[in-house]
SEZA-161209 format. One record per atom (N, C-alpha, C): residue number from 1; atom name; residue in three letters; x, y, z. Coordinates in Angstrom, 3 decimals, padded with zeros to 6 digits. Layout:
[atom NUM,CA,Ala,[X,Y,Z]];
...
***
This chain:
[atom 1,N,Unk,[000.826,-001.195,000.000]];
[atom 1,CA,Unk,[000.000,000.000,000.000]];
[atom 1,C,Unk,[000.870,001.259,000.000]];
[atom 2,N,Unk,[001.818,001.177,000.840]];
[atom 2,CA,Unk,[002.946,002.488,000.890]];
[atom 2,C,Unk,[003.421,002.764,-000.076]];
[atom 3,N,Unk,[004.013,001.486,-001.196]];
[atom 3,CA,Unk,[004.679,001.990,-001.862]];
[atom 3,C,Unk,[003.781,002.463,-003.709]];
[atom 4,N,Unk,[002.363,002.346,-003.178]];
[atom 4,CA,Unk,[001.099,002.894,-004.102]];
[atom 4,C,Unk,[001.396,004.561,-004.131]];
[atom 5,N,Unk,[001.354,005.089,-003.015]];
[atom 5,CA,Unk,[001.813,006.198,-002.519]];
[atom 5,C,Unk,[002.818,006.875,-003.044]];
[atom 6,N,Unk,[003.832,005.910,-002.692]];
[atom 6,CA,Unk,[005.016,007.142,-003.160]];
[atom 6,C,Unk,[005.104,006.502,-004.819]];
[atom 7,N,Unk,[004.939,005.684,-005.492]];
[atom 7,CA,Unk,[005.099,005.991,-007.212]];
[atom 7,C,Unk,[004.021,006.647,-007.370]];
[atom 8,N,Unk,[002.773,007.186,-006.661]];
[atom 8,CA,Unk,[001.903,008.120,-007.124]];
[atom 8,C,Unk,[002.403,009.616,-006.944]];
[atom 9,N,Unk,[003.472,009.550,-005.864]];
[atom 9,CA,Unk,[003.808,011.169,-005.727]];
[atom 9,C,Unk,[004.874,010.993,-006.552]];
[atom 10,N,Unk,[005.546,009.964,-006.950]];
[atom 10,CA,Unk,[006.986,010.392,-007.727]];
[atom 10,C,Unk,[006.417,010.613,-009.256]];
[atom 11,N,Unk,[005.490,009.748,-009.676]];
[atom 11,CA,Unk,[004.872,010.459,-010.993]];
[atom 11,C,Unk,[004.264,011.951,-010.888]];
[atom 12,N,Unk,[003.580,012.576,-009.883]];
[atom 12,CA,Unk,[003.242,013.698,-009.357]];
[atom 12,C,Unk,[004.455,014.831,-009.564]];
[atom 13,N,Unk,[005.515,014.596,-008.563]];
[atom 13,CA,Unk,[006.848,014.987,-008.872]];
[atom 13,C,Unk,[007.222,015.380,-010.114]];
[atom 14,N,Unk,[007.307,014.360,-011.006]];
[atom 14,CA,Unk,[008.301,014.218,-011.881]];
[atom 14,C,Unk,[007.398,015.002,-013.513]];
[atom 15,N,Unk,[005.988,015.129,-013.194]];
[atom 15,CA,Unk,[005.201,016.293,-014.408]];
[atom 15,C,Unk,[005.510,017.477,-013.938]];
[atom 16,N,Unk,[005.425,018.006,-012.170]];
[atom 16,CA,Unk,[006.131,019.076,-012.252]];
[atom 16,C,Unk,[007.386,019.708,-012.296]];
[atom 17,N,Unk,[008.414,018.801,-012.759]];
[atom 17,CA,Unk,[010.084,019.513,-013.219]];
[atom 17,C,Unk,[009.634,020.487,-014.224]];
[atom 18,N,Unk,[010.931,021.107,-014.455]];
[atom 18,CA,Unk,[010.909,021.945,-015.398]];
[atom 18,C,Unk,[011.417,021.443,-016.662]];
[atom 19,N,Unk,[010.752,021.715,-018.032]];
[atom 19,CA,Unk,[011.561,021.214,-019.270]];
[atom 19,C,Unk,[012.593,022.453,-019.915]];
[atom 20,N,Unk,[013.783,022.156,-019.724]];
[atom 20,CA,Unk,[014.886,023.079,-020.124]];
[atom 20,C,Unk,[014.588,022.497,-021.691]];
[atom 21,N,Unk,[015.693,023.599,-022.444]];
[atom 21,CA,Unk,[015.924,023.269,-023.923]];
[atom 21,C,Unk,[017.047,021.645,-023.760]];
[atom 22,N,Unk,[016.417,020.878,-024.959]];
[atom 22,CA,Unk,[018.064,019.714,-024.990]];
[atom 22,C,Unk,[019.292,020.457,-025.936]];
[atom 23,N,Unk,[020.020,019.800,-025.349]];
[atom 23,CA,Unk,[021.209,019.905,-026.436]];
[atom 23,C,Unk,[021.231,019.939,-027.862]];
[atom 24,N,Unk,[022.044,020.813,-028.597]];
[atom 24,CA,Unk,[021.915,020.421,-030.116]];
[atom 24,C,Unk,[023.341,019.780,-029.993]];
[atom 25,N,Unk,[023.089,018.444,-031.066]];
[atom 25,CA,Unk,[024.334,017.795,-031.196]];
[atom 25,C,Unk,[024.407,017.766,-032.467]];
[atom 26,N,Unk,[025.592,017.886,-033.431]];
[atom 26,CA,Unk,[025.984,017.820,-034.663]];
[atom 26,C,Unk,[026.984,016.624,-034.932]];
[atom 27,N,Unk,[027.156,015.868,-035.790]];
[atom 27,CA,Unk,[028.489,015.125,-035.970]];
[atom 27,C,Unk,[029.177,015.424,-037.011]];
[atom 28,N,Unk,[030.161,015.757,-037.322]];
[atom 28,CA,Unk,[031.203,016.496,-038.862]];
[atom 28,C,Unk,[032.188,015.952,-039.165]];
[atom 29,N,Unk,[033.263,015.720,-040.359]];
[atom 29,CA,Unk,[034.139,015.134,-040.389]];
[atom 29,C,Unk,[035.385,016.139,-039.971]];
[atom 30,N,Unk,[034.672,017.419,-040.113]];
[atom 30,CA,Unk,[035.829,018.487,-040.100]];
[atom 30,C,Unk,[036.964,018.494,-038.576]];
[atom 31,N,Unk,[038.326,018.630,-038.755]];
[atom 31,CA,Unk,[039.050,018.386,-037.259]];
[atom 31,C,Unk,[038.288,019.400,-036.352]];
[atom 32,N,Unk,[038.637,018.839,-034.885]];
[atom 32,CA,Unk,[038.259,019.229,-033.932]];
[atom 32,C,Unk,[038.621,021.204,-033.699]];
[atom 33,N,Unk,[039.898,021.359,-033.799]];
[atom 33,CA,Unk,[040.710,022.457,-033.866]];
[atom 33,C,Unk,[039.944,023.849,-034.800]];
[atom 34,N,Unk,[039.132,023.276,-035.853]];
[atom 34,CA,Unk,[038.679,023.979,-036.789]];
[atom 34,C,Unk,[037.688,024.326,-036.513]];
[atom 35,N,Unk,[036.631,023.278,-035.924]];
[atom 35,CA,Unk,[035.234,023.503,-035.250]];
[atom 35,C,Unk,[035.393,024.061,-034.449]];
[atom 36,N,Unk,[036.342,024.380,-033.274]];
[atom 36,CA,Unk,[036.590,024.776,-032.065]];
[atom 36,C,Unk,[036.460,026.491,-032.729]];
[atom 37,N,Unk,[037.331,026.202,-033.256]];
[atom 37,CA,Unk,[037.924,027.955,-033.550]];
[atom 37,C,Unk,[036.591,028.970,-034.324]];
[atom 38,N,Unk,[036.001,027.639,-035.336]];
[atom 38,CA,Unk,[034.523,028.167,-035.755]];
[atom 38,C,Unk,[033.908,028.570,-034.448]];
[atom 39,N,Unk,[034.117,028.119,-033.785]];
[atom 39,CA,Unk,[032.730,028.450,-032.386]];
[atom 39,C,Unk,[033.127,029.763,-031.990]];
[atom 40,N,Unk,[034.286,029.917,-031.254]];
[atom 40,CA,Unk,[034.977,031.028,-030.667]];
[atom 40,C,Unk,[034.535,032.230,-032.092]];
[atom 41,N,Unk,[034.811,031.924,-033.617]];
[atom 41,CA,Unk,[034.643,033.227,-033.954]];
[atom 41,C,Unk,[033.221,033.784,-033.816]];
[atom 42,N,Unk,[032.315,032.569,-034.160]];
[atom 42,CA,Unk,[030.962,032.533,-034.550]];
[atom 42,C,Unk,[030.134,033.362,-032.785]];
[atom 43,N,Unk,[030.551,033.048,-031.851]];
[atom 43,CA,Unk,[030.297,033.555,-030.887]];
[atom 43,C,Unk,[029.933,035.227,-031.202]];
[atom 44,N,Unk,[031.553,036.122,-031.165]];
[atom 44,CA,Unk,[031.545,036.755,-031.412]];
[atom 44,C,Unk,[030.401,037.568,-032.636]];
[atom 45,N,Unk,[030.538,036.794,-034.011]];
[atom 45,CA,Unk,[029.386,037.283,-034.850]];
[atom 45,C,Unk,[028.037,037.457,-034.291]];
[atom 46,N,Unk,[027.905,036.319,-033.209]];
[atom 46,CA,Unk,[025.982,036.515,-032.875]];
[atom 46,C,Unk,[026.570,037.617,-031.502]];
[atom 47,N,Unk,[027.243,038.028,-031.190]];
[atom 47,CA,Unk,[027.243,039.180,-030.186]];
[atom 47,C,Unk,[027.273,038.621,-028.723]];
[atom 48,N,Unk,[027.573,037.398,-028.428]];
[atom 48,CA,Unk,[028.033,036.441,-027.298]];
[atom 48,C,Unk,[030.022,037.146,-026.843]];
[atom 49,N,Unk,[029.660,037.083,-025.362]];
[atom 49,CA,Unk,[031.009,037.215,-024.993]];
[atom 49,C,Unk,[031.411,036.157,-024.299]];
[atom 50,N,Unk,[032.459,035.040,-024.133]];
[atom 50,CA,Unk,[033.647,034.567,-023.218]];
[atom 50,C,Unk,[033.000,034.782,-022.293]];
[atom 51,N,Unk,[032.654,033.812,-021.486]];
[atom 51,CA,Unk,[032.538,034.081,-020.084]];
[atom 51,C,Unk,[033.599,032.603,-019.205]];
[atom 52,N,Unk,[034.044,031.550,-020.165]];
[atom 52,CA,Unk,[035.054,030.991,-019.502]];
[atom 52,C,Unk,[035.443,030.279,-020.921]];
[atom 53,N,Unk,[036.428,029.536,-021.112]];
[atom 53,CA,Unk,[037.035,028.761,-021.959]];
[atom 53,C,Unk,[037.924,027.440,-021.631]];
[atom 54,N,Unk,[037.713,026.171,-021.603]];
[atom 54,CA,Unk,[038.730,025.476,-021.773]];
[atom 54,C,Unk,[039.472,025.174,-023.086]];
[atom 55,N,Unk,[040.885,025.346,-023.453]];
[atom 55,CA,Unk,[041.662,025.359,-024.486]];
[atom 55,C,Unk,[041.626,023.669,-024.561]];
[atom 56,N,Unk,[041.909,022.662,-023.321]];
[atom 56,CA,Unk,[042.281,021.454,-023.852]];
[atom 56,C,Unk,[041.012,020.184,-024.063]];
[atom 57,N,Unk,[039.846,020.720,-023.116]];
[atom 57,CA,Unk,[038.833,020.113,-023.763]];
[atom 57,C,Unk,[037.464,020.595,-024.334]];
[atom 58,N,Unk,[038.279,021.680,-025.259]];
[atom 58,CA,Unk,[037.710,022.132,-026.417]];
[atom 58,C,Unk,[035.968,022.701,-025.816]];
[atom 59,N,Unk,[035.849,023.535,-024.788]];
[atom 59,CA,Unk,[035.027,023.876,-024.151]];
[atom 59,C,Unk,[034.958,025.598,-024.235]];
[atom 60,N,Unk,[033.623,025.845,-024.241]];
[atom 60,CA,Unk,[033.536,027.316,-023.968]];
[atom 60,C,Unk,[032.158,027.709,-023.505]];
[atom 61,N,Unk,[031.971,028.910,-022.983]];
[atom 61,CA,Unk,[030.635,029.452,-021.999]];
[atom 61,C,Unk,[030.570,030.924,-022.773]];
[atom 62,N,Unk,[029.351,031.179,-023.402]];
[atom 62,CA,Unk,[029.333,032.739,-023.862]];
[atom 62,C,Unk,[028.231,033.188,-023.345]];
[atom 63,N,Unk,[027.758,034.390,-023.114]];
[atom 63,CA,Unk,[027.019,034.996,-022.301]];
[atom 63,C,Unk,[026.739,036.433,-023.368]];
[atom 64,N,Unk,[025.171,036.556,-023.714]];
[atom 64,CA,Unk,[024.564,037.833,-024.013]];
[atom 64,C,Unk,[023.501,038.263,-023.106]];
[atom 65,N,Unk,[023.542,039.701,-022.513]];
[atom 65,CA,Unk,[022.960,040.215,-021.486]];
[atom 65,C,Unk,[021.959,041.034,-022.522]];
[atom 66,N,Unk,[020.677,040.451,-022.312]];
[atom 66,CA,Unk,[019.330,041.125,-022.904]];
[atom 66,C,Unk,[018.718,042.514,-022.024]];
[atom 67,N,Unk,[018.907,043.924,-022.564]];
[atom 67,CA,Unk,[018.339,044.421,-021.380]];
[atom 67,C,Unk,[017.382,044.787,-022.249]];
[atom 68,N,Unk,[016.473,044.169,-023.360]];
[atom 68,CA,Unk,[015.440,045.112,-023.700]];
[atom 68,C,Unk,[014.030,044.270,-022.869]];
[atom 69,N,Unk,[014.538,043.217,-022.324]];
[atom 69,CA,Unk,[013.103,042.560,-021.856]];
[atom 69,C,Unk,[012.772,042.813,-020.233]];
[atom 70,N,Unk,[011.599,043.445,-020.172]];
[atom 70,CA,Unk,[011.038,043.848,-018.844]];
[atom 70,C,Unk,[010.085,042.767,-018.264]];
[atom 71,N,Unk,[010.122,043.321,-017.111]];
[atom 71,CA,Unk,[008.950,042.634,-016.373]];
[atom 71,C,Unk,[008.579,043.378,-015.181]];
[atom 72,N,Unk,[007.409,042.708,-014.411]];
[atom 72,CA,Unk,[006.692,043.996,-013.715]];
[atom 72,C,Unk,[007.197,043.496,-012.320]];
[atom 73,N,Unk,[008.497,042.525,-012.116]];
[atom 73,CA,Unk,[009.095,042.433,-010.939]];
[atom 73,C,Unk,[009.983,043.368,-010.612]];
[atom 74,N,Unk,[009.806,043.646,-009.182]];
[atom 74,CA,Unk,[011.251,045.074,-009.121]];
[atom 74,C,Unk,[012.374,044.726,-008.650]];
[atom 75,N,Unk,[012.363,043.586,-008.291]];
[atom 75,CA,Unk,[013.747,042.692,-008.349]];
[atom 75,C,Unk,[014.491,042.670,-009.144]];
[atom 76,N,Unk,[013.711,042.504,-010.581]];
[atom 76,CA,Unk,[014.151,041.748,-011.709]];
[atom 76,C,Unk,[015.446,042.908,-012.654]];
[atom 77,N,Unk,[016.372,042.253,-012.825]];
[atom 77,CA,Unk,[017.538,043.358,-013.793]];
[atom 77,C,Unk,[017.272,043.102,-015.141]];
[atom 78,N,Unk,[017.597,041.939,-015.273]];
[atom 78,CA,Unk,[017.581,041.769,-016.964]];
[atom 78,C,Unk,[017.885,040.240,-017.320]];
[atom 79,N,Unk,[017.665,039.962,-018.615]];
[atom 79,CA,Unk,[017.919,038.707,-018.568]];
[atom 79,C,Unk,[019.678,038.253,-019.071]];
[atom 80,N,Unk,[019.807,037.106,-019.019]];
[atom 80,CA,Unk,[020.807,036.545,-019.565]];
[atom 80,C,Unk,[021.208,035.149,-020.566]];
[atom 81,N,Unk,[021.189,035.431,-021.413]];
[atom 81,CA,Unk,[021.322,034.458,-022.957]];
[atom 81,C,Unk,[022.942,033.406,-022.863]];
[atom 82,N,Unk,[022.594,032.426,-022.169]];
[atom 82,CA,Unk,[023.902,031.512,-022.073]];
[atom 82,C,Unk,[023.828,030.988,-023.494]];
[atom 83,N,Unk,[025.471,030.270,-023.714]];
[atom 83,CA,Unk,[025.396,029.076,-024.612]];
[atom 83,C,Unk,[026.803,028.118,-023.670]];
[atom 84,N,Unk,[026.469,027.120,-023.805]];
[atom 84,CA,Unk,[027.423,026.287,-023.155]];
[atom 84,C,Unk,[027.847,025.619,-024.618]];
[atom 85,N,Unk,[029.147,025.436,-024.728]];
[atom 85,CA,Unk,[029.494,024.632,-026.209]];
[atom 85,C,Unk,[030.721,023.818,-025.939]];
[atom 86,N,Unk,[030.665,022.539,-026.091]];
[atom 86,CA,Unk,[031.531,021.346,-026.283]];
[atom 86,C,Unk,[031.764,020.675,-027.414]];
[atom 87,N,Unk,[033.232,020.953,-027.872]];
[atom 87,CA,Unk,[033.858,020.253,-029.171]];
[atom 87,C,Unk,[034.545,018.943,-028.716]];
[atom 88,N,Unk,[034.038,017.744,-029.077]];
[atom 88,CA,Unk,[034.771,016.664,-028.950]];
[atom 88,C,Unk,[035.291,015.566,-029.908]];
[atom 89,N,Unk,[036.177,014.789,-030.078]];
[atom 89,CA,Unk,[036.962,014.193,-031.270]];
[atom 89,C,Unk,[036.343,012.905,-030.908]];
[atom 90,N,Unk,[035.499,011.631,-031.980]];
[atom 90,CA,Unk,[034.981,010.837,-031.705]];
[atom 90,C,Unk,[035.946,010.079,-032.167]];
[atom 91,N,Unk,[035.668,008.561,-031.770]];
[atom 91,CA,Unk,[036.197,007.355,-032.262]];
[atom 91,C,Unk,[036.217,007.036,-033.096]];
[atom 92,N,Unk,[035.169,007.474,-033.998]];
[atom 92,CA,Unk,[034.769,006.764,-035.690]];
[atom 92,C,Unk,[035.935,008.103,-036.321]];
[atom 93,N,Unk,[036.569,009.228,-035.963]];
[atom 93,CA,Unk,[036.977,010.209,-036.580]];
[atom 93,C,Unk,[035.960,011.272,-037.191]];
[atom 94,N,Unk,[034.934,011.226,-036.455]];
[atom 94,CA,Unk,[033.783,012.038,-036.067]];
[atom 94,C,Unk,[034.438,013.131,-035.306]];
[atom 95,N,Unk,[033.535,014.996,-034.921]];
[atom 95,CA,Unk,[034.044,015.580,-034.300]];
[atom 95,C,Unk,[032.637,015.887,-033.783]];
[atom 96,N,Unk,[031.884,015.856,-032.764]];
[atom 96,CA,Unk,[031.130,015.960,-032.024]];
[atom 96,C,Unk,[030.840,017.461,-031.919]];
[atom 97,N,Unk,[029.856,018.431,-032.397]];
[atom 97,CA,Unk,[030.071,019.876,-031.382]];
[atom 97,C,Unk,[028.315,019.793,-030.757]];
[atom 98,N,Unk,[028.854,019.919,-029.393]];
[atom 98,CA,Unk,[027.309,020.055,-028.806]];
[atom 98,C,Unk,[026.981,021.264,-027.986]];
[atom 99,N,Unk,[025.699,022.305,-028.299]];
[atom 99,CA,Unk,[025.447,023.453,-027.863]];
[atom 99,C,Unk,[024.292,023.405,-026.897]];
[atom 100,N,Unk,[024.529,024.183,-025.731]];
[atom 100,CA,Unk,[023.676,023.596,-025.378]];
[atom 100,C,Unk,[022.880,025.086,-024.586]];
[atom 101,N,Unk,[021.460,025.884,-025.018]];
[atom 101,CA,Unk,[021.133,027.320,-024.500]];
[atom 101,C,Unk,[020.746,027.308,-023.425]];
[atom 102,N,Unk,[021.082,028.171,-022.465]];
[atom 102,CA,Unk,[020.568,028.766,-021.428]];
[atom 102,C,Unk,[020.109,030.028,-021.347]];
[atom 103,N,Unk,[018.720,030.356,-020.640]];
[atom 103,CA,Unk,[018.150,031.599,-020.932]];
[atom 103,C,Unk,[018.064,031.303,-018.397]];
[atom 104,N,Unk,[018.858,032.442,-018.106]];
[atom 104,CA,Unk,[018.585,032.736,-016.773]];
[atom 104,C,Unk,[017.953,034.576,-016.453]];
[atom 105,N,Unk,[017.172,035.044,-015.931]];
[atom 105,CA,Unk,[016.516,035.872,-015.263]];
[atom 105,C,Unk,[017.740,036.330,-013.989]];
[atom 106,N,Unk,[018.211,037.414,-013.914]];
[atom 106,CA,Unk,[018.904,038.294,-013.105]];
[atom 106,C,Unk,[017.951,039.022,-012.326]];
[atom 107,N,Unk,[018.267,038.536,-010.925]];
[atom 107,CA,Unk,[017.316,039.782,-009.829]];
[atom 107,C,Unk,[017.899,039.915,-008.892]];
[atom 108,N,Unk,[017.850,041.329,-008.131]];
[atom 108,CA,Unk,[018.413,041.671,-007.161]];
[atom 108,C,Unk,[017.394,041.153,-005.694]];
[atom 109,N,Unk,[018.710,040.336,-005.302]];
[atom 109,CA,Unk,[017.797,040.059,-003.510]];
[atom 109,C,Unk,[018.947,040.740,-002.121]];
[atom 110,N,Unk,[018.413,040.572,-001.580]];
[atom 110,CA,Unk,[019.412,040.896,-000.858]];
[atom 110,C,Unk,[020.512,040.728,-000.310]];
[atom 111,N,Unk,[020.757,039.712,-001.178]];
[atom 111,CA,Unk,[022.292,038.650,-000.995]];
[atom 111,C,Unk,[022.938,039.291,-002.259]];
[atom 112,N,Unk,[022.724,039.816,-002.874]];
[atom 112,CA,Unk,[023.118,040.149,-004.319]];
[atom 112,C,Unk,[022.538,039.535,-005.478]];
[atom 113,N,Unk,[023.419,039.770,-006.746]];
[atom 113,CA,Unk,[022.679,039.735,-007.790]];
[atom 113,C,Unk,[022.089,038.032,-008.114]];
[atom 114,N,Unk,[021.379,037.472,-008.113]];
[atom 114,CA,Unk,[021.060,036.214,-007.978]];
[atom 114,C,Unk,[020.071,036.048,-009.787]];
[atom 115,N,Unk,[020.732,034.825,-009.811]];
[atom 115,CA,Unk,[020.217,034.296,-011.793]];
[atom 115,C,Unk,[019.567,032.930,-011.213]];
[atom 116,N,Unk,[018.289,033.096,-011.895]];
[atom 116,CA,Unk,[017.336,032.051,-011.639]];
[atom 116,C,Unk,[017.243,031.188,-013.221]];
[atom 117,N,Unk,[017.221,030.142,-013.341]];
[atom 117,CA,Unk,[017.269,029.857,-014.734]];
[atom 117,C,Unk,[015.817,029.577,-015.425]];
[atom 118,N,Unk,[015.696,029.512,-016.523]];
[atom 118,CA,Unk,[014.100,029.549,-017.109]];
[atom 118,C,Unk,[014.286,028.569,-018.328]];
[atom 119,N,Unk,[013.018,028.570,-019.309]];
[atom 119,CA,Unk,[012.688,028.227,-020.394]];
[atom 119,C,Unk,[013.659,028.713,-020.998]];
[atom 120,N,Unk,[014.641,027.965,-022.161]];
[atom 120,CA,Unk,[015.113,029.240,-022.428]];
[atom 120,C,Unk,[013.819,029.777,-023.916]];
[atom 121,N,Unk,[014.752,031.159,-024.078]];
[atom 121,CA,Unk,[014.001,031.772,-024.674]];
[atom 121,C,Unk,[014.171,031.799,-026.310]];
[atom 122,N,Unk,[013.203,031.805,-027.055]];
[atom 122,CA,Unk,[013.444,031.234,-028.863]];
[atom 122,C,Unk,[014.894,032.317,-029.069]];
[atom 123,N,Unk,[015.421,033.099,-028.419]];
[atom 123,CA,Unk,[016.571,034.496,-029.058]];
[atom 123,C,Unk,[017.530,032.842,-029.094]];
[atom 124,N,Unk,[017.975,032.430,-027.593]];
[atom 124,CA,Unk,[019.235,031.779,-027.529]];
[atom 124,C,Unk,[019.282,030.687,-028.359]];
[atom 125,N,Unk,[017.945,029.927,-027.987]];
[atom 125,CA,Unk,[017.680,028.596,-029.127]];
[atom 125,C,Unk,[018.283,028.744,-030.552]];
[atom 126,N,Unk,[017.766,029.736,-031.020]];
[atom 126,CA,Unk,[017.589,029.899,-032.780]];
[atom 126,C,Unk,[019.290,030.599,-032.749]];
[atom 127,N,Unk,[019.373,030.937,-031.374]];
[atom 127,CA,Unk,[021.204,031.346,-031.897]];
[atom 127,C,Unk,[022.047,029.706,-031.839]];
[atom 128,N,Unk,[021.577,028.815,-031.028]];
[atom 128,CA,Unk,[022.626,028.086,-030.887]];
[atom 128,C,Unk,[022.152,026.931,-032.253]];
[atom 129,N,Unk,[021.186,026.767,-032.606]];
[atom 129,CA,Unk,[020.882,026.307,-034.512]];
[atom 129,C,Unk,[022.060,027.391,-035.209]];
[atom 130,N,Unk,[021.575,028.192,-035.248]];
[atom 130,CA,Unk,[022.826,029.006,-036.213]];
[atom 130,C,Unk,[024.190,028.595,-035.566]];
[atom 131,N,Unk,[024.952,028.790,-034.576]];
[atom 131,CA,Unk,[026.438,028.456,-034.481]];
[atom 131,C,Unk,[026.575,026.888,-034.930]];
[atom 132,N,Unk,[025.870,025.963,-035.045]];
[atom 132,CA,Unk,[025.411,024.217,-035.458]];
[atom 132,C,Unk,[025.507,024.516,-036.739]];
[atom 133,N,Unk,[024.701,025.460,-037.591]];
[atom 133,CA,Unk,[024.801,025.359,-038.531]];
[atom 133,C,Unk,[026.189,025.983,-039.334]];
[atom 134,N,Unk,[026.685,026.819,-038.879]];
[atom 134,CA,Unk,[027.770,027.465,-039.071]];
[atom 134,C,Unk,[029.112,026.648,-038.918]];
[atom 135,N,Unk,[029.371,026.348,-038.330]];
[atom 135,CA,Unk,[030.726,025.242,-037.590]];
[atom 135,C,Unk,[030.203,023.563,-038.145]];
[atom 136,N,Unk,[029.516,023.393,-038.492]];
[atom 136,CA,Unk,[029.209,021.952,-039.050]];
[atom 136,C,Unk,[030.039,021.383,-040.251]];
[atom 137,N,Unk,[030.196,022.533,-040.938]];
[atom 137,CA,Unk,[030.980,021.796,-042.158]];
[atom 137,C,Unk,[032.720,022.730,-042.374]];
***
């Protein structure tokens, strides 16, 4: 009988998570080094900055700060347009690049500036299709 219970609350549970965006994954023949460097420029073109980089496993974090979107919280600063991007060298001689968007909400509490993460939003999505499509070949 107990355990009627709890797979009724863990199905309960588990409709209310949140659905983030998935990953876009691409596979290319092109070297790793080339895709990498596509990303880093392509960043730049969609107006993304560096916010960390690994050089040896072909990793990077870019960050665009949206301030045209409001809301009627007075907490709220502005939003923030992640892309998380991983270049990896496969076994078959495949090069893996996987993007992956984050859209987080900036608000001031009283601990400081605190980023809540969300849906992301169609801006970051449709940017991280374009850097996929760009760096693919």
């Amino acid at each position: 009988m107990g355990y009627r219970r709890f797979l009724a609350g863990l199905v309960a549970l588990a409709g209310c998570a949140h659905a983030y965006a998935s990953p876009t994954l691409v596979k290319t023949s092109t070297a790793p080094g080339v895709v990498f460097d596509c990303v880093k420029q392509q960043l730049g073109v969609l107006g993304y900055k560096q916010s960390s980089i690994d050089t040896d496993a072909l990793r990077v974090n870019a960050t665009k700060i949206d301030l045209k979107t409001r809301r009627s919280d007075t907490q709220f600063r502005r939003i923030l347009q992640k892309l998380e991007v991983e270049v990896a060298p496969g076994a078959d001689g495949q090069t893996s690049l996987e993007v992956v968007p984050h859209t987080f909400g900036e608000y001031t509490t009283q601990r400081g500036p605190t980023e809540v993460e969300e849906k992301p939003m169609e801006a970051v999505t449709s940017d991280a299709q374009s850097l996929v499509e760009a760096c693919k070949s």
